[in-house]
C-alpha positions in Angstrom: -28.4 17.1 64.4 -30.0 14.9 66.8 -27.2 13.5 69.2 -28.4 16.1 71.8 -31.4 14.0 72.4 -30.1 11.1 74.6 -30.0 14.3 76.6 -33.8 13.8 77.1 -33.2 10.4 78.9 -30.3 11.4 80.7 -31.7 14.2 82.7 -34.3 11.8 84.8 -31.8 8.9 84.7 -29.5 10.8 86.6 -32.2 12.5 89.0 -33.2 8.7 89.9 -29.7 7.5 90.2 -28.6 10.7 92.9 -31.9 11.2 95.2 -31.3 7.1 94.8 -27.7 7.4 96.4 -28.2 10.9 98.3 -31.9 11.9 98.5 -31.3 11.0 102.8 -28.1 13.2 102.9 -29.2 16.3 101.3 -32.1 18.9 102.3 -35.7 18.7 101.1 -35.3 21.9 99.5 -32.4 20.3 97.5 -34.1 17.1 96.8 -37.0 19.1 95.2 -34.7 21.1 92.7 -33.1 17.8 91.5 -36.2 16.0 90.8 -38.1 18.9 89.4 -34.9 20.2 87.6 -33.9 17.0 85.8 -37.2 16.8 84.7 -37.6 20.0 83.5 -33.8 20.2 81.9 -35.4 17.0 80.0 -38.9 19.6 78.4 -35.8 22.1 77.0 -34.0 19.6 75.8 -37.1 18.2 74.3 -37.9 21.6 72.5 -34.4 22.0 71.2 -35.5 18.6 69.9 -38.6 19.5 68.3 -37.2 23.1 67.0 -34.1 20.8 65.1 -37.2 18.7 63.5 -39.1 21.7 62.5 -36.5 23.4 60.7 -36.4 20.1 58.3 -39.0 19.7 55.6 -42.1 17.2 56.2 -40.7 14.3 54.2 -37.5 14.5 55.9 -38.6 14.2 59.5 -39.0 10.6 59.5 -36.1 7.6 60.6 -33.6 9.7 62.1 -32.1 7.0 64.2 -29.3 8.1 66.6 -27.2 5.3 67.3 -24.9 5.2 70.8 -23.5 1.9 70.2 -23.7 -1.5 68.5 -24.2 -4.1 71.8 -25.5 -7.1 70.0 -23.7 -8.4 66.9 -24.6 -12.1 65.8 -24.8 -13.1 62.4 -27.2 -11.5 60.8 -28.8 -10.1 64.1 -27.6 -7.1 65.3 -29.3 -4.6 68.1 -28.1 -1.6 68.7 -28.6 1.3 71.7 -30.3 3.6 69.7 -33.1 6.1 70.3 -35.7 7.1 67.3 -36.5 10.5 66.6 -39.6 11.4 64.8 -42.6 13.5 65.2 -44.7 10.9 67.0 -41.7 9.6 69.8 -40.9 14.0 69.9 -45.0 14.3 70.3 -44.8 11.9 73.1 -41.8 13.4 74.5 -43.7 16.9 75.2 -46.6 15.7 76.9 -44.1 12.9 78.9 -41.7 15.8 80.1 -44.0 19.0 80.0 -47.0 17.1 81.9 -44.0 15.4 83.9 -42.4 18.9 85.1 -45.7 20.4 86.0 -46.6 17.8 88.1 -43.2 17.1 89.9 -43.3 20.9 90.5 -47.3 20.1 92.2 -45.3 17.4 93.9 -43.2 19.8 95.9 -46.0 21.0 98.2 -48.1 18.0 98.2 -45.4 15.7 99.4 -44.0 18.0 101.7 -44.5 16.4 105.4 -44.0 12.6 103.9 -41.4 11.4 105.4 -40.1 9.4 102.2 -39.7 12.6 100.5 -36.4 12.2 98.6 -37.5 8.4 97.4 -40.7 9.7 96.4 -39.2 12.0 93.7 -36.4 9.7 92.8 -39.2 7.0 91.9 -40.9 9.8 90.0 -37.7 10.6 88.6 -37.4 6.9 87.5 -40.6 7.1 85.9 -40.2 9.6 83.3 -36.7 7.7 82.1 -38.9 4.7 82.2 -41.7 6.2 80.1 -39.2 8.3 77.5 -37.4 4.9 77.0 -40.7 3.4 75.5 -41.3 6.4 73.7 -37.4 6.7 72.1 -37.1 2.9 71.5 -36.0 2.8 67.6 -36.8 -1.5 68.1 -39.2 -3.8 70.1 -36.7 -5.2 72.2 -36.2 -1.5 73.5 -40.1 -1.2 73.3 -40.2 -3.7 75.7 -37.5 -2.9 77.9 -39.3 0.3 78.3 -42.3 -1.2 79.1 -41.1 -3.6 81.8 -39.5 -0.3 83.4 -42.6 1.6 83.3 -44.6 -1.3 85.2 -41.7 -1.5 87.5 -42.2 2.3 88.5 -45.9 2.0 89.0 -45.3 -0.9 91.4 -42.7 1.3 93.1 -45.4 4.3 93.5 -48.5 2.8 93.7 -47.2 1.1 97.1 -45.1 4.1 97.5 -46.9 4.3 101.1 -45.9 0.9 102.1 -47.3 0.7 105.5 -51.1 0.4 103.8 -52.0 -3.2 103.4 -54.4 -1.5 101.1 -51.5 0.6 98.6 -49.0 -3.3 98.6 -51.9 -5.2 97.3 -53.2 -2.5 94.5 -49.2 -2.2 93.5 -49.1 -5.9 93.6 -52.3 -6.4 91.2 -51.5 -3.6 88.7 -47.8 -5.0 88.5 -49.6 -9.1 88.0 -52.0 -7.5 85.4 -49.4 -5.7 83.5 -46.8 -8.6 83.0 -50.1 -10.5 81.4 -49.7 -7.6 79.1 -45.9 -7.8 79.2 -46.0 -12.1 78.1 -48.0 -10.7 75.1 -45.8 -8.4 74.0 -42.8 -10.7 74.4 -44.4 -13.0 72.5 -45.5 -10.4 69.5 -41.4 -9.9 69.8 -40.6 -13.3 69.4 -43.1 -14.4 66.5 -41.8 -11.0 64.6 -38.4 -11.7 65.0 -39.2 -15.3 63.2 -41.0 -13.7 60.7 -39.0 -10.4 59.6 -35.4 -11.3 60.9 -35.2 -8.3 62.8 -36.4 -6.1 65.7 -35.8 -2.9 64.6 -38.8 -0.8 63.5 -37.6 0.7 60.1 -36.9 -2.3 59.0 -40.1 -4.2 59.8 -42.9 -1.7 58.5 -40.8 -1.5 55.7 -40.8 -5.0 55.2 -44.6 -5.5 55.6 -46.5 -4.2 53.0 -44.6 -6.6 50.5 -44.6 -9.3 52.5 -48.3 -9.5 53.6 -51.4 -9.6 52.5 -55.1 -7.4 54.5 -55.9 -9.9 57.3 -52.7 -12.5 56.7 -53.0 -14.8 59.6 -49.5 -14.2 61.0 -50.4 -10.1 60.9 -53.2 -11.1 62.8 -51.1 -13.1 65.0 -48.4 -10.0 66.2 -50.8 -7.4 66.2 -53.3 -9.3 68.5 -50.2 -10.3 70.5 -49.0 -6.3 70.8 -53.0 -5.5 71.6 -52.7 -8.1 74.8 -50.0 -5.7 76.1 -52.3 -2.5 75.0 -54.9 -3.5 76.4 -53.2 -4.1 79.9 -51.5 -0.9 80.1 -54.3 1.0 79.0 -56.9 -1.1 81.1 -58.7 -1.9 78.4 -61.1 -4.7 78.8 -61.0 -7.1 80.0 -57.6 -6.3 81.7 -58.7 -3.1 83.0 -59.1 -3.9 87.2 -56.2 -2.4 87.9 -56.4 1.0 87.5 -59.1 1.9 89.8 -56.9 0.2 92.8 -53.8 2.2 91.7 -55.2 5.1 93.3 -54.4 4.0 96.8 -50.7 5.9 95.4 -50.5 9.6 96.3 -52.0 11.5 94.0 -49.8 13.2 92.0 -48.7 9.6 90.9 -51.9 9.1 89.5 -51.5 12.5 87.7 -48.3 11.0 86.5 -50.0 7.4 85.6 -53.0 8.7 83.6 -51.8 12.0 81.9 -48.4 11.7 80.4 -47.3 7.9 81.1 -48.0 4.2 81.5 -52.1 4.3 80.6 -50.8 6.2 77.4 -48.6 3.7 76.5 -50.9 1.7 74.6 -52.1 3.8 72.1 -48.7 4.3 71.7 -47.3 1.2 70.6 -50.8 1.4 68.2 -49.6 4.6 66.7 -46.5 3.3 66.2 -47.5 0.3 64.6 -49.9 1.5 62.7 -48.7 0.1 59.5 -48.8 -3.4 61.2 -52.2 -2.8 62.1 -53.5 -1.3 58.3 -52.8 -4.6 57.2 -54.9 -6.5 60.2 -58.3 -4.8 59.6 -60.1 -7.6 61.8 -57.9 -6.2 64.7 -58.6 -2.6 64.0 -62.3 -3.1 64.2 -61.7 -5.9 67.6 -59.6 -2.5 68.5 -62.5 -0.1 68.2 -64.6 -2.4 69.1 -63.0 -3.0 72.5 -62.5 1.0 72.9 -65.7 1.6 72.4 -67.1 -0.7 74.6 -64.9 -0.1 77.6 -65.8 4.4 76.8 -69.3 3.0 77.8 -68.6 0.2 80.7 -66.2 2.3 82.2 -67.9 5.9 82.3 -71.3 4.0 83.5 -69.4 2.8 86.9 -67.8 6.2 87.4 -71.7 7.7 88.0 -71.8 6.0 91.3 -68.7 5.9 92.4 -68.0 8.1 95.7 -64.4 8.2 95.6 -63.2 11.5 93.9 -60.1 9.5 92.4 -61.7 6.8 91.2 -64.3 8.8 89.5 -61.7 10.6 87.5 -59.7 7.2 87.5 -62.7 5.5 85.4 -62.7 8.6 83.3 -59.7 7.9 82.5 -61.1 4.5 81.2 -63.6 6.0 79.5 -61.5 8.2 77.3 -58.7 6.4 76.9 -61.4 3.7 75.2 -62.5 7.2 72.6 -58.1 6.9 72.2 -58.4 3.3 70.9 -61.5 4.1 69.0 -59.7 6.3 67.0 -56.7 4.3 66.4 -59.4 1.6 65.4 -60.8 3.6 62.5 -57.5 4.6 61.3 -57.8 8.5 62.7 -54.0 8.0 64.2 -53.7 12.1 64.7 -57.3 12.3 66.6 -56.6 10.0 68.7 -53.2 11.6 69.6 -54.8 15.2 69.2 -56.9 13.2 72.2 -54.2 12.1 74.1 -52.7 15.4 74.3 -55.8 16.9 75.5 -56.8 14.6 78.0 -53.2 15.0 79.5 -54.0 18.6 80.2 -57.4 18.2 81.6 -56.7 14.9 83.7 -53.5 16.1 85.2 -55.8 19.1 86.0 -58.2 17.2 87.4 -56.7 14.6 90.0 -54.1 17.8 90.5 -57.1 20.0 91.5 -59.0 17.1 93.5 -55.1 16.3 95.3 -55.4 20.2 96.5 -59.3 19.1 97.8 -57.8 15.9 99.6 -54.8 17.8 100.8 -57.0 20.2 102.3 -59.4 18.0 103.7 -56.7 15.8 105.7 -56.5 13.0 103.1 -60.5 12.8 102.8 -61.2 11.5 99.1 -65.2 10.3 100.3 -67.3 12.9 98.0 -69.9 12.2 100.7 -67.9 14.0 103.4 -67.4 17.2 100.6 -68.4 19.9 99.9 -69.5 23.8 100.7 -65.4 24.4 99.0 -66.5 26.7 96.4 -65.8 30.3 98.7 -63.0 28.6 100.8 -61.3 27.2 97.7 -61.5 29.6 94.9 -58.5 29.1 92.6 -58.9 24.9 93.2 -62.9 25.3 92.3 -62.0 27.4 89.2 -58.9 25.0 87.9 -61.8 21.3 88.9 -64.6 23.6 87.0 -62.3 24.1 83.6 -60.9 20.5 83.6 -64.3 19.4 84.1 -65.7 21.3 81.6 -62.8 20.0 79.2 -63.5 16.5 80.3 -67.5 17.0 79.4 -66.4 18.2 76.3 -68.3 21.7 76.3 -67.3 24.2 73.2 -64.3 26.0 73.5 -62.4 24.1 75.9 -59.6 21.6 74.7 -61.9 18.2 75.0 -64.5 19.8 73.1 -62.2 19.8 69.6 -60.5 16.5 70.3 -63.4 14.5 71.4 -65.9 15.7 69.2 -63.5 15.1 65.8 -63.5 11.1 67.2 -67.0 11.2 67.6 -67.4 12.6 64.1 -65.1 10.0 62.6 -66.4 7.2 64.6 -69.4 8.1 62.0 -68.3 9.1 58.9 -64.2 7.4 58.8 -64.0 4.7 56.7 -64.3 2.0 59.2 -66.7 3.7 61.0 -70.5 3.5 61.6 -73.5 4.4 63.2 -73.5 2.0 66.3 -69.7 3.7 67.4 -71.0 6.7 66.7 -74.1 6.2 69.0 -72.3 4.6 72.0 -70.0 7.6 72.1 -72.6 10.0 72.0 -74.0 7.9 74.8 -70.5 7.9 76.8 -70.5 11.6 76.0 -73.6 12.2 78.2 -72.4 10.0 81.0 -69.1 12.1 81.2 -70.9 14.8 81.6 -73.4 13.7 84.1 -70.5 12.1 86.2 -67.9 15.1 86.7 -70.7 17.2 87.0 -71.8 15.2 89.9 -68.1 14.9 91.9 -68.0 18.4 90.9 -71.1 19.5 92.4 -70.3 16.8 95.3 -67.2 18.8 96.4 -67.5 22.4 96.3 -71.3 23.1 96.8 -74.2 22.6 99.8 -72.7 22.2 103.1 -69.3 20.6 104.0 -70.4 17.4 105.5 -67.2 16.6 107.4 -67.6 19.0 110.5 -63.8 17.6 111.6 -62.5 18.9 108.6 -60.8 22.3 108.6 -60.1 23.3 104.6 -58.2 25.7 103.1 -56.7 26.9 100.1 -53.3 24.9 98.8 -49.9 26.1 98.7 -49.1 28.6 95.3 -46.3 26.1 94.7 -49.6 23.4 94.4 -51.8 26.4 92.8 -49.3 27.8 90.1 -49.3 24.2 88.3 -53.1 24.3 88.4 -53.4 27.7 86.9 -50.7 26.6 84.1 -52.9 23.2 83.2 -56.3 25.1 83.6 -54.6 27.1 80.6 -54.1 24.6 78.4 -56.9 22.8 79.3 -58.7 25.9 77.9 -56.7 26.4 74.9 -55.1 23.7 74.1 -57.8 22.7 71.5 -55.9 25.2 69.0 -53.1 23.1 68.9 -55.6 20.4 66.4 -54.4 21.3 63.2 -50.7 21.8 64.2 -50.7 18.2 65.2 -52.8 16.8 62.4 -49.3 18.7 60.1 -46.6 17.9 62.4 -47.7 14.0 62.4 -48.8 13.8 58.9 -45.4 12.9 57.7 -45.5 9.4 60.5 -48.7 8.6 59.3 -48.9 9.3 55.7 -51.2 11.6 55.6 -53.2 14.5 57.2 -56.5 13.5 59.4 -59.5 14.0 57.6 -62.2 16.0 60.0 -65.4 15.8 59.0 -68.2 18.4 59.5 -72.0 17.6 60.4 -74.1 19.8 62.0 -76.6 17.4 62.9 -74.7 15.4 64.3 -72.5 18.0 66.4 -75.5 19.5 67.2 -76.9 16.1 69.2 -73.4 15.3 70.6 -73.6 19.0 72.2 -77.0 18.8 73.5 -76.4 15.0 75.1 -73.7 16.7 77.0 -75.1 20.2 77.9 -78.0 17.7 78.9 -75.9 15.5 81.0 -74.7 18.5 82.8 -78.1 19.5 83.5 -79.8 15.9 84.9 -76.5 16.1 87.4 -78.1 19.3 88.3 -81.1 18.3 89.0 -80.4 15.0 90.6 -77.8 16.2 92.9 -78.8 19.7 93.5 -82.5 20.2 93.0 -84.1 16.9 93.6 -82.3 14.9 96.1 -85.3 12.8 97.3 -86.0 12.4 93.9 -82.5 10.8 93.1 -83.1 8.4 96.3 -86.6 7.5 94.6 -84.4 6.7 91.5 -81.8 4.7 93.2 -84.8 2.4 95.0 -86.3 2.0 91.8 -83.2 0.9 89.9 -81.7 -0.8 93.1 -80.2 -3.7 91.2 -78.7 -2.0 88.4 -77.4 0.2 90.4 -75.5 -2.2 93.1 -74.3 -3.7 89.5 -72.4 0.1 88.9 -71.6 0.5 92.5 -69.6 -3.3 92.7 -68.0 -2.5 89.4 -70.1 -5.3 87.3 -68.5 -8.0 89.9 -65.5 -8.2 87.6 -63.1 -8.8 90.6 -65.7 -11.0 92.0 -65.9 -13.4 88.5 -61.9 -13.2 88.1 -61.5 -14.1 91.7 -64.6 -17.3 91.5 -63.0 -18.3 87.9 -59.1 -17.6 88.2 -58.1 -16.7 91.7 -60.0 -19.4 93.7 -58.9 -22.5 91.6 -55.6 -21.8 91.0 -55.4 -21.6 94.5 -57.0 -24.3 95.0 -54.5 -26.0 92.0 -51.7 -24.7 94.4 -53.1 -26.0 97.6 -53.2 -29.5 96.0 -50.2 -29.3 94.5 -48.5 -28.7 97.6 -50.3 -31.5 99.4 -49.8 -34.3 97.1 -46.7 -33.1 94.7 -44.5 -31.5 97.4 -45.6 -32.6 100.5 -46.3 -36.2 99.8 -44.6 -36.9 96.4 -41.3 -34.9 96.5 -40.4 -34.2 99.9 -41.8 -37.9 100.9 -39.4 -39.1 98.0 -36.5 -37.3 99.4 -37.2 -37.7 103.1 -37.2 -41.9 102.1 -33.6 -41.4 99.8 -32.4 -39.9 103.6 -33.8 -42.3 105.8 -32.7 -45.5 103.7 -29.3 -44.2 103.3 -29.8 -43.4 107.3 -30.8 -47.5 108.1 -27.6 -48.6 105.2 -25.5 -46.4 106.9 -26.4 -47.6 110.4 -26.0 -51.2 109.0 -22.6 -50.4 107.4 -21.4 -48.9 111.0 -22.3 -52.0 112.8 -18.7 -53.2 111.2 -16.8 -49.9 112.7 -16.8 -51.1 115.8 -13.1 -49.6 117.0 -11.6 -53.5 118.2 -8.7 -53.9 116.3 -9.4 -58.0 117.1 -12.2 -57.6 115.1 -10.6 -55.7 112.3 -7.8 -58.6 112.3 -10.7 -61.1 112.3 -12.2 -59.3 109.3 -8.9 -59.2 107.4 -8.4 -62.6 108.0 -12.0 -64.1 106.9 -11.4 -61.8 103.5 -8.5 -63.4 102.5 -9.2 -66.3 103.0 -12.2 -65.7 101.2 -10.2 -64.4 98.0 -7.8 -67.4 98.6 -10.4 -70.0 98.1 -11.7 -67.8 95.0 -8.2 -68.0 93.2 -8.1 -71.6 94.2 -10.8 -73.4 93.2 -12.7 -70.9 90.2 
């Protein structure tokens, strides 16, 4: 029933492999409808997928396995090509390819003029495969493979524009900070294969509820181990510095990166290992723990940030920490419900502020914004709904996904009053932060008199209009993904209901909304009186809580330093000075050796003569 759905990795496979080979021979035009037609023959395929699944009953969507071939057979140990299809990996596969399409289709006009068109979209292309082979993987080793791939493709885009000093070294630190993740995940491989005997998925969470115990140190063990690579994809704390740099990659890449792959992947492999994780309780709380925190760290640096990408890029931060939050207090389906939300809006969002850029010449300094809402109209009204989504307000997609995890973080099992305050808390900072970059670009004066904008492309609007859509609506979609991953999970979401505390979630964020108002619009002397007064804390916000600065004092500088004196005194003067005296002795034996090659055959007669009479005298008298 489900052999059609290698079909769904084959599509972008083959887009990479012939803009690869003939992206330089072929016209733009051309180049376009391969990458955006591989991608969107991938979202049918994905939906004759998901229409085969529907038409089974609940309990028998689970483990269908579809096997290509057997390429590992040892012993006991076997590991097969095989891709898993279930609701969760066919969830993933929507938002991967739909998102995906939509945005290679934005791709078209923003990329136009680069010269590296056809690589750009075969890297893209690339992508996706990279990302569905995560998502299909039926074991870890596939898991991982996947994962390798997708940090490969980030590397590849994030320094897609090569010639920046700026792009190599942000593609060079998200691809260092990502294999941390990826020697974590390795390991987790490695210690589950010694434990279970096996790789494959079915067979380990079927395994693991008989074998261990709540909080059994080896549970603790792999699921810490899978967190490390979490964590890093998902720039969770403290392995989080990377994403703000990756946006020095054009823009639709960071549509790509933090709606429908890489940053996604994380939660991911939680979902997916939940049943792991029920039996490590200690790590679900570290989990929410760490989720919660980084909602908080991450959305207080994006309120002084002037970049418009990196403001929505510490968004991103922020709400993938409500993600792991969720997954922490064992509300799996919210915190996909999430995920699928924020993919609309965020795509949206750097989408809509990649039309503002495009316009503006490549200007992404809010400072040198604004005065866009009457030149822009379609690009204001897509920013306004995906920033109303992102804020949360009623009605819109984020307001149903957020507020359920902001519910649960309260009344879930493992949940309790201080998550529940710190979101609230993260909820108002949202708000006041998008409302600022919104208010930022498109009204006062345009304060780049150089600039010249104007309204995007309709092959960079359409794509807008479709994601302001389900940015708008997308929120009806809860309960049908609370039922459709009920059957991966064990059980339908619970979603509580508490007026009070809805009511104080709504009014922190209508009242974010408004203090960005105020500040930025009203009452700008008043907001330079506010930054004098809080200088410090907020030069702390604007230089990003010196993370960089402490990982660069406490790792870069001394293992640099390690280096340095390693290649003094280990190369330099222990093994090159050991090798350099092996040649120059062999040099002075050699030279001493020669002195007896002389070329006078007298002397070689002399020679001859002295040695046998040498060996006589031996045989004679011993």
């Amino acid at each position: 029933m489900f052999a059609s759905s290698w079909l769904i990795l084959l599509f972008p496979l083959l887009g990479f492999i012939g803009l690869s080979w003939y992206g330089n021979r072929i016209s733009r035009n051309l180049v376009g409808l391969v990458g955006c037609g591989t991608i969107g023959a991938s979202f049918f395929m994905t939906l004759v997928t998901l229409s085969n699944l529907l038409f089974l009953p609940p309990e028998e969507r689970v483990g269908h396995v579809q096997t290509l071939y057997q390429w590992v057979s040892a012993g006991s140990f076997k590991l097969d090509v095989a891709i898993l299809v279930d609701p969760l990996s066919v969830f993933m596969f929507l938002i991967v390819t739909g998102v995906g399409f939509v945005i290679h289709v934005y791709s078209v006009g923003y990329m136009h003029d680069d010269p590296e068109y056809s690589r750009f979209f075969a890297y893209l292309n690339l992508f996706i495969f990279s990302m569905l082979v995560l998502v299909a993987a039926a074991d870890f080793f596939f898991l991982i493979v996947g994962w390798a791939l997708v940090g490969l493709a980030s590397y590849l885009l994030i320094g897609f524009w090569r010639e920046k000093t700026s792009a190599v070294l942000a593609a060079r630190k998200a691809f260092v900070m990502n294999v941390i993740g990826d020697v974590g995940m390795v390991i987790a491989a490695l210690v589950i294969f010694e434990t279970f005997g096996t790789l494959n998925f079915a067979d380990v969470f079927a395994s693991a509820p008989g074998m261990f115990r709540p909080n059994d140190d080896s549970m603790l063990l792999i699921t810490l181990l899978l967190l490390v690579g979490a964590f890093a994809k998902s720039a969770q704390l403290p392995l989080h510095t990377w994403l703000p740099d990756a946006m020095e990659g054009p823009t639709p890449v960071s549509a790509l990166i933090h709606a429908a792959t890489m940053v996604t992947a994380g939660v991911y492999l939680v979902a997916r290992c939940h049943v792991l994780y029920e039996l490590a309780p200690y790590t679900m709380y570290f989990i929410a723990g760490v989720g919660i925190i980084t909602a908080i760290f991450a959305g207080s640096m994006a309120m002084v940030q002037y970049d418009i990408k990196r403001v929505i890029a510490y968004s991103t931060m922020s709400q993938l920490g409500y993600m792991f939050l969720a997954m922490g207090i064992g509300v799996y389906s919210l915190g996909m419900f999430h995920l699928m939300t924020h993919a609309f809006f965020k795509a949206l969002l750097f989408m809509a502020a990649g039309s503002v850029i495009h316009s503006l010449d490549g200007e992404q300094d809010l400072r040198k914004m604004g005065g866009l809402q009457s030149v822009m109209p379609l690009t204001h009204a897509t920013f306004l709904i995906g920033a109303l989504a992102l804020a949360g307000i009623p009605l819109t997609s984020g307001y149903f996904s957020k507020e359920a995890i902001i519910l649960s973080s309260y009344h879930a099992d493992m949940g309790n009053i201080v998550f529940w305050a710190i979101a609230v808390l993260t909820a108002g900072m949202t708000a006041v932060y998008i409302s600022r970059g919104y208010l930022f670009t498109f009204f006062g004066r345009l304060r780049s008199p150089a600039a010249h904008p104007h309204e995007s492309p309709m092959i960079m609007i359409i794509p807008l209009l479709v994601l302001a859509v389900l940015a708008l609506l997308g929120g009806v979609l809860g309960p049908w993904v609370d039922s459709f991953l009920a059957p991966v999970f064990g059980h339908v979401a619970y979603h509580p209901h508490d007026n009070a505390l809805e009511s104080i979630a709504l009014v922190v964020g209508i009242g974010g909304i408004a203090t960005a108002g105020l500040l930025y619009m009203v009452s700008k002397e008043r907001l330079d009186l506010f930054k004098e007064a809080l200088a410090p804390l907020y030069d702390l916000l604007f230089h990003k809580y010196y993370v960089d600065e402490i990982y660069d004092y406490l790792i870069v500088r001394p293992t640099k330093a390690i280096g340095a004196f390693l290649e003094q005194k280990a190369e330099r003067e222990g093994l090159d000075f050991t090798v350099d005296q092996v040649g120059l002795q062999i040099k002075e034996v050699s030279h001493g050796i020669s002195l007896w090659q002389s070329g006078k055959v007298r002397s070689y007669a002399l020679n001859m003569i002295v040695g046998v009479v040498t060996i006589l005298l031996f045989v004679v008298f011993m």
